[in-house]
C-alpha positions in Angstrom: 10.1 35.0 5.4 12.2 32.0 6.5 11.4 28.5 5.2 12.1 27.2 9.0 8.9 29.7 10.0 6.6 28.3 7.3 5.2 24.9 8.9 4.4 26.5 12.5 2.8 29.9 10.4 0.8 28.1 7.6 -2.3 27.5 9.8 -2.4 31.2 10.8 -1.6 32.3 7.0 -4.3 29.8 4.9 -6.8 29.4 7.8 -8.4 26.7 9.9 -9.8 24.9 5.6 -6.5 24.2 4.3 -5.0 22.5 7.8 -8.4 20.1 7.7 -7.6 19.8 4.0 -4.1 18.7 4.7 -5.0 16.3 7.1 -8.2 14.7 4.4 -5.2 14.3 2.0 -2.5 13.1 5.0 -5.3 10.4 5.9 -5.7 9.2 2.5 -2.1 8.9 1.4 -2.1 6.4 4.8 -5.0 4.8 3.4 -3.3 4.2 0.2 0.3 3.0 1.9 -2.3 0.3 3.8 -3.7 -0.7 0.8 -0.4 -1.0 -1.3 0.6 -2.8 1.6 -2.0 -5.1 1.8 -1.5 -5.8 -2.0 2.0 -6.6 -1.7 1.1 -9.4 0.6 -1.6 -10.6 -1.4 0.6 -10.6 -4.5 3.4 -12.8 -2.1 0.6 -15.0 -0.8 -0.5 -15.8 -4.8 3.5 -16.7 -5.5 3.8 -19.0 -2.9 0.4 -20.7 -4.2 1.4 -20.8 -7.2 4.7 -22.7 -7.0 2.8 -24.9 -4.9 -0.1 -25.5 -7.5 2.9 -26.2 -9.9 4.2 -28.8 -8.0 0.9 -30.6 -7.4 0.2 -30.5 -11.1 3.6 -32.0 -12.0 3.3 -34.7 -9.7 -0.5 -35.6 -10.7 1.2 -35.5 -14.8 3.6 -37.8 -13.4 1.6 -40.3 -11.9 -1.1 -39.9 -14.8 1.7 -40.5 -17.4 2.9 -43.8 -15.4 
């Protein structure tokens, strides 16, 4: 058996079970990419408020200190 015949016979050789199986585990790996993804932007949102929080402090400890 080829390796270049394997993809178009696996559905015939491990039955109609193991292709919904492979598309369960294809859908959650996407769910998992969304939610790194959406982590990732969190995480970026957080930096950016975060610099800005430490700017607002140091100019309120400025103005306190004067």
């Amino acid at each position: 058996m080829q390796l270049a015949h394997l993809p178009q016979h696996a559905a015939a050789a491990f039955g109609p079970d193991a292709v919904a199986a492979q598309e369960c585990k294809d859908s959650r790996l996407s769910l998992l990419a969304d939610r790194k993804d959406a982590v990732f932007e969190v995480y970026c949102l957080f930096t950016e408020l975060e610099s800005a929080v430490e700017k607002q402090l140091h100019v309120r400890n400025n103005k306190t200190a004067v």
